[in-house]
N, C-alpha and C positions, 0 to 999 in steps of 0.2 A: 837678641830679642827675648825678651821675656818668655819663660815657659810657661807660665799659669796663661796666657796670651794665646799662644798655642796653642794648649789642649784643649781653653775654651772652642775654637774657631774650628780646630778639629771635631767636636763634639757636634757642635753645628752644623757641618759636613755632613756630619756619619746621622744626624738626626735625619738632615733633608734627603740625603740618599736614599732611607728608608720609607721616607714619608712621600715619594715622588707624586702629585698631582696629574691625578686619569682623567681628562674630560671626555665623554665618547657621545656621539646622536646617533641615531639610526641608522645603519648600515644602506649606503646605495648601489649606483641612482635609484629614486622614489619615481616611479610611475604613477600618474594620478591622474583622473581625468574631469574634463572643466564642469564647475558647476557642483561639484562632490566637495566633503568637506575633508581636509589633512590635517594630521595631526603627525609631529615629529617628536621625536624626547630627543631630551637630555640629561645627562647625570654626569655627577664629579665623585670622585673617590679617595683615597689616601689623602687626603688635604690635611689639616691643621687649620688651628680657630674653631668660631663655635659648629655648631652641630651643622645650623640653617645658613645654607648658602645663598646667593643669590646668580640671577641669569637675568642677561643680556644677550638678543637676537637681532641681525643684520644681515642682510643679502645684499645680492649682486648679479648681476644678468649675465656675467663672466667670471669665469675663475679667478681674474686676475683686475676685474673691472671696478671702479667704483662702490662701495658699501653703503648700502640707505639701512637708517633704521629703523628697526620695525617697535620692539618692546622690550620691557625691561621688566622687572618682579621689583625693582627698590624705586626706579625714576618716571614717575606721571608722565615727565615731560619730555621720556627719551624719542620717542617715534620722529621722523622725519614728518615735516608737513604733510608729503604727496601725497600719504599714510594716517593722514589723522581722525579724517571722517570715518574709515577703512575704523580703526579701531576704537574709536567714540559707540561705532555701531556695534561695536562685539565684533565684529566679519572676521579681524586678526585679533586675537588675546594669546597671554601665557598665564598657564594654571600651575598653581606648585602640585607637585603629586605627593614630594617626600622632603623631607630637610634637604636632600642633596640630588632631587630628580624632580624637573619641569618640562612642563610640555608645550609648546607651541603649537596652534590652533587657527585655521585658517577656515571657518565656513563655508565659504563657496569662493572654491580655488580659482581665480583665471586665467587665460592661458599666458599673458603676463607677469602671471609668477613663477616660470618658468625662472630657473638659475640656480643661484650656488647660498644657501643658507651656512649661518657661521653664527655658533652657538659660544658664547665667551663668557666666563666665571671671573670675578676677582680674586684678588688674591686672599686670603688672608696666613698662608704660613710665615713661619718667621725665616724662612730660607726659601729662593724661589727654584723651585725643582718641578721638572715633569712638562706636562702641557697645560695651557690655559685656555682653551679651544678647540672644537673639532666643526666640520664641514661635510656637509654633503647637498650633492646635485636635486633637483628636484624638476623631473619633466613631465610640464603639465598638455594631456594630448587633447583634441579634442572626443565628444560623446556620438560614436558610431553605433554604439550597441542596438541591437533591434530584434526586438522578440514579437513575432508574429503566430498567433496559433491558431489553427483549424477547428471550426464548431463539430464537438459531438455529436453523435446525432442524442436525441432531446429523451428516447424511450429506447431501452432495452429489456430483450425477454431475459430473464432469470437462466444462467448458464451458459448464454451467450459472451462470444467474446467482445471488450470495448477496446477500439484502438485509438487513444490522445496524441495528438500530432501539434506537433511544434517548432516552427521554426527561428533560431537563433545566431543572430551575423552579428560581426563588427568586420573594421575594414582592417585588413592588415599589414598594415605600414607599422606596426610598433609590438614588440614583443608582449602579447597580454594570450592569455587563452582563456575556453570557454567552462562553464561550466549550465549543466538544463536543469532543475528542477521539475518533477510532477506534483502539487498537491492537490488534496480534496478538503471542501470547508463543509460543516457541517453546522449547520449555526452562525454564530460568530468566532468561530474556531477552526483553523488550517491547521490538519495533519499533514507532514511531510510524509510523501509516497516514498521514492527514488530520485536520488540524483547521479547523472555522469558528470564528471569529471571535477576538478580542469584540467590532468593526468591522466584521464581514461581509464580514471578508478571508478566503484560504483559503491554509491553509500543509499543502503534503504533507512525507511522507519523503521521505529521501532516494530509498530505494530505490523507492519507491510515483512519483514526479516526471513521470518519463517516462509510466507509465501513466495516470496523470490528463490530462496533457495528449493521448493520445490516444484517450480519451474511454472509458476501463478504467474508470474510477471517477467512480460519479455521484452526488454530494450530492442530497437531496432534504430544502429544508427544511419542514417542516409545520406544524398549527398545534398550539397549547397547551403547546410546547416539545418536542414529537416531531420529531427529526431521523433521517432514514435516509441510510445510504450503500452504495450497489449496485455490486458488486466483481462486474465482468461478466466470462464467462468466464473462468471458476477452474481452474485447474491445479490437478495435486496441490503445490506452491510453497505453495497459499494454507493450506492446513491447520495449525491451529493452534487455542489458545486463544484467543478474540475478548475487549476488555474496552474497555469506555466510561467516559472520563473527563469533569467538568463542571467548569467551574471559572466562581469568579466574580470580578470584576476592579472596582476603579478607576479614572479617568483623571486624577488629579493636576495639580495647575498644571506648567506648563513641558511637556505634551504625555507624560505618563510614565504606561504601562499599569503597572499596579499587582497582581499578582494576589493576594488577600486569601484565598480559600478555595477549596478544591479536594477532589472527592471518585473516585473508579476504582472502578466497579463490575464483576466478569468477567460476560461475557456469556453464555461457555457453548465448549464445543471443537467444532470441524468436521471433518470427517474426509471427505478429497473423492477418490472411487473413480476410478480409474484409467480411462479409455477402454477400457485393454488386457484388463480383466475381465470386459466385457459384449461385445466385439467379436469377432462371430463372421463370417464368410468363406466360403460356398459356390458350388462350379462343378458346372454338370450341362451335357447337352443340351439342343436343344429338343425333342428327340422322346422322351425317357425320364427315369426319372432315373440311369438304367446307368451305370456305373463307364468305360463304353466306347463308341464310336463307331465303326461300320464304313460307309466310304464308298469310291467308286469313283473310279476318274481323271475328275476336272471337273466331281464334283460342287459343290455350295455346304456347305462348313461351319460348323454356328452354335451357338455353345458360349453358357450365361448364366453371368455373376459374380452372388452375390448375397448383398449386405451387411446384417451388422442389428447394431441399436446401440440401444441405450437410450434417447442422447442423439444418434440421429444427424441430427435437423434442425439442432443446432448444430455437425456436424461438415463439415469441409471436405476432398473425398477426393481423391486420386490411385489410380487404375488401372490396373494393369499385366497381359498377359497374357503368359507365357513358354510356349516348348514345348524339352520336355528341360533346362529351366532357362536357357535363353537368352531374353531379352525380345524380343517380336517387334511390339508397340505399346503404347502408355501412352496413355492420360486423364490433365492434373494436375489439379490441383486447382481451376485455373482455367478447367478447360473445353478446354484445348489437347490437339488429339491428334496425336502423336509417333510414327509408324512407324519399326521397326528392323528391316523386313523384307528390308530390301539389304545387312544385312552378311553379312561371307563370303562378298560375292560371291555371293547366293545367291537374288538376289530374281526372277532368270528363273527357275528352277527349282518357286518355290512360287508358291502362289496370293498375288492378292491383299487385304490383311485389313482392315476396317474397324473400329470399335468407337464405341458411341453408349450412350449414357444415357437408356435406355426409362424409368427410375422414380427415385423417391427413392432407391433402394439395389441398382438393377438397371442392368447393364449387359452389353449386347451386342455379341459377337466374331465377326464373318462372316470367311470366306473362300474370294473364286469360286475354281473351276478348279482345285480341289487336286490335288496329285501325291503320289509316293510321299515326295517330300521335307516335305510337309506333316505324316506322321505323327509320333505320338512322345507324350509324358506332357504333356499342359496344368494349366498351374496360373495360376491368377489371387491377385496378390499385390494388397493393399490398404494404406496409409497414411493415416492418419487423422490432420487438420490441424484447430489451432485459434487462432483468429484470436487476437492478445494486442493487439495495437492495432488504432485505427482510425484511419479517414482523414483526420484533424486535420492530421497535418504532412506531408501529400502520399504519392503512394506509394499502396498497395493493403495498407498495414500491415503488421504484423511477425506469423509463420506458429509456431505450435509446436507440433511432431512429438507427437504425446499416444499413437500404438501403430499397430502392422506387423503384419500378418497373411495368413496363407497359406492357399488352399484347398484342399481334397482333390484329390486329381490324376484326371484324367478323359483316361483312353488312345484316342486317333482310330487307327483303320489304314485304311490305305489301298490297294486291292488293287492288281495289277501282274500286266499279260498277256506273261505271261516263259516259257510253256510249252504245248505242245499237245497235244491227244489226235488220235488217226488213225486214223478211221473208214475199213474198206476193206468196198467189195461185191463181193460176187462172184454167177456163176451157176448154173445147175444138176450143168456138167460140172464146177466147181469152177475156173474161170477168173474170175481179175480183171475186173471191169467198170470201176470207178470207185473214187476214192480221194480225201477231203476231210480237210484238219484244222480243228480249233475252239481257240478259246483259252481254256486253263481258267486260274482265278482262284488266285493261290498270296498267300498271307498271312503 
């Protein structure tokens, strides 16, 4: 035999050997469900010829059954009739993605196309090595998914907690799982809150992250596919249209969530009332409820603040008490009391002032020994605080201002023996006897 024969034919060999032809699609079975659209790839590799390959698709309701054709990327006229209106309409198409990757495209899958898809390349190397083909199953189930969710209710007070309840079923005869969604629209704009699953992993927003991990937002999962999630202490931030999504998933070979169908239900709008609307702020005595207080050098004076709130078991307060609009001691919100009774040099001059938290919304302002530097207009200002986190990432959590409020002003005087009256006696011839003075009260 000729040897230039040979090494051609060998050359040839050792070329297609290296060049072996990859066809590969989608790794199955595909789970999909009726009425959704599918999309399958394909791609070729190691080939020889030009760059841009072409594809041909065909199925079978059996592995081993019958092959109708579907489409082609080079031949108009490859589809099977039964097929033809199907892709006249678009419903089936194939799209190139790459020179040597197409996809297969099905609109709205039926459960009829249920089978075994077979994806085939031509050839074009000069040596036929490798595969020319690959296959996978495709099973299409029917649409059980069903997202139901419970109406909000429509008004929440400011710090109150909201709880969004949802429930999400599919039937299960077919390996799929679930996955809920919370979001809130604001506009024509849907933030994503929280989602569980399809793993019974939890993915927040972005903007929701920080609150969840400080224990602002609480999943609760339930049974029968009722999920709730509790948005603790609500700002007027939270208000908005609430809507619930359910989706339902695959898990594919090679570890790939798959999501097959999905439904957003709106839940209903919240509308969350301001602290600043219901929060009211009043100062009196404790001897009256009089506009005024008249006391003498060294008495004790005791003025009450008295707070009311709707929601004010979840409010966190600060207390202030000023006179003539200068702060003279504070309560925060943590309980610390803060005297500012020594500025201007002025803390020999006045009494001095305590203040303590008699009640839930009461609080008391002493002061021994008053002087005339003691009088003046009282007014007890208030600050209403709401916790936005919790204690998860250390700290005492993050505080928001939710409304400031003023109370009526309550005038103290304090009298001042700055003047005398002079009492004179005298006797019957009209001579002086005796002479006293007394000190009258000037205000």
């Amino acid at each position: 035999m000729d040897l230039g024969f040979l090494a051609l034919a060998f050359g040839l060999l050792f070329i297609g050997g290296c060049s072996a032809r990859v066809v590969t699609v989608s790794p199955g079975p595909l789970i999909r469900v009726e009425g959704q659209p599918v999309s399958i790839r394909c791609d070729v590799n190691d080939y020889e010829g030009p760059s841009e390959q072409d594809f041909e698709w065909e199925m079978s309701r059996d592995a081993k059954g019958p092959k109708i054709k579907m489409v082609s990327t080079f031949d108009s006229s490859f589809s099977d009739p039964s097929l033809s209106k199907r892709v006249a309409s678009g419903d089936i198409s194939v799209v190139r993605l790459q020179d040597n990757e197409a996809e297969l495209k099905i609109a709205e899958v039926k459960s009829q196309d249920s089978g075994f898809y077979l994806c085939r390349t031509t050839s074009t190397d000069s040596v036929i090595s490798g595969n020319y083909e690959a296959q996978v199953q495709l099973k299409v189930i029917p649409k059980t998914l069903k997202v139901s969710p419970q109406t909000p209710p429509p008004v929440v007070l400011e710090g109150n907690d909201l709880t969004l309840s949802c429930n999400v079923t599919r039937e299960l005869n077919y390996p799929t799982y679930l996955s809920v969604t919370w979001l809130v629209k604001k506009g024509t704009t849907s933030e994503e809150i929280l989602t569980f699953g399809p793993q019974g992993d939890v993915v927040t927003g972005s903007k929701f992250a920080r609150r969840y991990l400080d224990g602002g937002l609480r999943l609760v999962p339930g049974r029968n596919g009722l999920f709730e999630l509790v948005i603790s202490r609500v700002t007027t931030s939270d208000q908005g249209t609430y809507e619930c999504n359910g989706t339902e998933w695959t898990h594919e070979s090679g570890g790939k969530w798959t999501k097959i169908v999905e439904s957003t239900k709106e839940m209903g709008t919240v509308t969350v009332t301001p602290t600043g609307h219901f929060l009211n702020v009043k100062a009196s005595s404790s001897s009256s409820s009089s506009p005024s207080v008249l006391l003498s050098p060294g008495n004790m004076l005791t003025l009450f603040c008295y707070v009311f709130a709707d929601n004010l078991p979840v409010l966190s307060l600060e207390m202030t008490w000023l006179a003539d609009g200068r702060e003279i001691i504070t309560m925060d919100h943590s309980g610390l009391v803060i005297s500012n009774m020594s500025s201007n040099g002025a803390q020999a001059k006045r009494g001095q002032a305590t203040l303590e938290r008699t009640g839930g919304g009461e609080y008391r302002l002493g002061v021994r020994g008053v002087s005339g530097e003691d009088g003046g207009i009282y007014t007890c200002r208030v600050r209403a605080f709401i916790e936005k986190g919790g204690r998860s990432t250390g700290g005492g959590g993050r505080w928001h201002l939710a409304a400031e409020k003023m109370s009526n002003p309550v005038t103290v005087k304090v009298s001042e023996t700055s003047k005398y009256h002079i009492f004179t006696a005298v006797n019957d011839m009209g001579k002086e006897m005796m002479s006293t003075s007394t000190p009258m009260d000037v205000f």
